[in-house]
N, C-alpha and C positions, 0 to 999 in steps of 0.2 A: 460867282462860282470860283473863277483864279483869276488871282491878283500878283502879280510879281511887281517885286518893288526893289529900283536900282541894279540890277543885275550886272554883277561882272566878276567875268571867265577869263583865267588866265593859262596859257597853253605855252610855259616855261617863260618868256620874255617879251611872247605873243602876247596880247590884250583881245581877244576874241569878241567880248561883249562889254562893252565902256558906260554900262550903267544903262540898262535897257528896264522900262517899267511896263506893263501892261492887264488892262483888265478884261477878264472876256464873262459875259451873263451868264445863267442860266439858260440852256437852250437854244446858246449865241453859235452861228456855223460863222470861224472869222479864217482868212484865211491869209498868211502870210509871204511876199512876193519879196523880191529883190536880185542881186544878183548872182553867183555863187559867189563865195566868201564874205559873203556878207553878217554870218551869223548864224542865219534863217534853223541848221539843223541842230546846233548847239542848243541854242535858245530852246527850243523844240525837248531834246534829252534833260535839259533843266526842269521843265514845267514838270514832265514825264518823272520827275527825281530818278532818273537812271545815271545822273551826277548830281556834283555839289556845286554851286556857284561858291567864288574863291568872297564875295562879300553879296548881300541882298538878300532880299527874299522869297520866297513864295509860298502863296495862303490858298489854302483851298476852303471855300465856307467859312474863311476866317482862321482858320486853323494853320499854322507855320510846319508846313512837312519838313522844314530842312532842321526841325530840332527833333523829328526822329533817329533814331537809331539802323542804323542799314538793313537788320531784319525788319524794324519795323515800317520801312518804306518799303520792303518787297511785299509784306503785307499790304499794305494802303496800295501799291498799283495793281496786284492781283486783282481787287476789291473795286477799285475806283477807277482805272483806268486802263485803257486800251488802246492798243497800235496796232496800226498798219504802215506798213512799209513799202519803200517802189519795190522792193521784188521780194516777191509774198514768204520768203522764211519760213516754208512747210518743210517738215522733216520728211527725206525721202523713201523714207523708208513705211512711213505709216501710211493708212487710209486719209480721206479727209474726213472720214469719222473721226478717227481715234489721232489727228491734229487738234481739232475742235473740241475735240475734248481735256486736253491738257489741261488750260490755265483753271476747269472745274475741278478736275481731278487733283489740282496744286490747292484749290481751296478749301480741298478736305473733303470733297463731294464722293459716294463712292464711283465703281467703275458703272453700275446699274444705272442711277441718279444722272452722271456726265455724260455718257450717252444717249439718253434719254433728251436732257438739256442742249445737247449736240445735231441731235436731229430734227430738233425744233425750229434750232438755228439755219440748219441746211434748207431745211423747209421752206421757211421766210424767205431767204434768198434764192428761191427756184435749185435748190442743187441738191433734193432728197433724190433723185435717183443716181445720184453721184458719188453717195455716202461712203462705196465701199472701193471708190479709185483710187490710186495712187497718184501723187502731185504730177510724174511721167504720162501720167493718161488721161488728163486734164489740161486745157487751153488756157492760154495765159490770162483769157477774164474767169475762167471760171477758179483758178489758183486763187487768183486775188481776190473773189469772191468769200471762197473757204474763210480767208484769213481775214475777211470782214469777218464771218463768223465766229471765228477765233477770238476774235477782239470782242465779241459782242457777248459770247456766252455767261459772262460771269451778272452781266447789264450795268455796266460802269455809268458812273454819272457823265464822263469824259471818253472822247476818241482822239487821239493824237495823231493826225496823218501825214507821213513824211514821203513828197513826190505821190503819192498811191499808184496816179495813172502812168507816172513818167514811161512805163515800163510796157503802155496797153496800145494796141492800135486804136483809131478814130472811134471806130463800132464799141470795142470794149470798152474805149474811157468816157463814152457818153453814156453808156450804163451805168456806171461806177460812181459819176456827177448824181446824177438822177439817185440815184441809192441811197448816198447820203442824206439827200432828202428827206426824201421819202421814210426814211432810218427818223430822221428827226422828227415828222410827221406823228409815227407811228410809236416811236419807244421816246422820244423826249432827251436825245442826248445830248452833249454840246458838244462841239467839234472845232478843233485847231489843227487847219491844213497848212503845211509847209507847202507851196507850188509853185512851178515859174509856167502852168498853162495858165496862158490869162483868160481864156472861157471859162475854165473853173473859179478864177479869181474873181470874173464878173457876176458870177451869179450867188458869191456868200452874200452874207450878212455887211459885211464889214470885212474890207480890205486893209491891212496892216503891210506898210514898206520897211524894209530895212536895207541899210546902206552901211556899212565900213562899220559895224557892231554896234546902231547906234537906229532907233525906231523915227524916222522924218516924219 
């Protein structure tokens, strides 16, 4: 599914990433551990092509996203890919409706269609009766929740999670474990977690270290 080959990020005279290579399956949940500065979230916005590595690769199916065109990779992450972040990035102003429904509505969906597709989403994740709160009147699992949903509406092949739980108490981030499961279970996605909880770490697929910009 993604293959990145030799990767390396340069941040002025910094060398952030010294040639990092890695492959993750189809349907692979892997999850990536180390210590801060290590890399871990950089690495992470590369695969996501929300930058450019300064020389390398990355293939999705084969395919070299980094010889798109800047529109044409906001296209490809709309489409193909999804994030969640440690502090869920709801705009405060809207419902978790009409959150969740963005990245359909960015994909050309109407406003009928993305809500519709939105409340699907909220559904699956137990938060149809939530649809019409604001991120202020929502708990810190059920934020992060949303913005599972957010990430899920479009049904990318990929989820890219950077910290997810760092931000949840014990109760919420053992939901939020369990979900992506169960997420994979049920919808088939793959999943690349950036995390330093090592219960999360212990129950992927596949543990990936990284140390001083470089995969042990």
């Amino acid at each position: 599914m993604i293959e990145a080959k030799n990767i390396i990020k340069r941040f002025g005279t910094l060398e952030v990433l010294k040639g990092v290579s890695l492959t993750v399956n189809d349907g692979e949940i892997v999850s990536i551990v180390g210590p801060s500065g290590a890399g871990k979230t950089t690495f992470l916005q590369l695969l996501g092509t929300l930058d450019r590595p300064d020389s390398g690769e990355v293939l999705y199916d084969g395919s070299n996203v980094q010889k798109l065109s800047v529109r044409q990779q906001a296209v490809f992450r709309n489409k193909n890919i999804g994030f969640v972040f440690q502090f869920h990035q709801l705009l405060p102003e809207f419902t978790a409706l009409e959150n969740v429904s963005i990245p359909a509505l960015i994909a050309g969906k109407g406003k009928q269609e993305a809500e519709s597709a939105a409340r699907e989403m909220l559904e699956l994740l137990e938060l149809g009766n939530r649809a019409h709160h604001k991120p202020s009147e929502l708990s810190g699992g059920e934020n992060q929740r949303v913005a599972v949903a957010r990430a899920l509406i479009n049904h990318p092949k990929v989820i890219l999670a950077d910290e997810p739980s760092g931000s949840l108490d014990s109760r919420n981030k053992a939901e939020l474990h369990r979900l992506f499961f169960d997420l994979r279970e049920r919808l088939g996605q793959t999943f690349v977690i950036v995390t330093h909880d090592k219960e999360l770490a212990s129950l992927t697929d596949r543990t990936v270290e990284m140390r001083d910009g470089l995969v042990l």
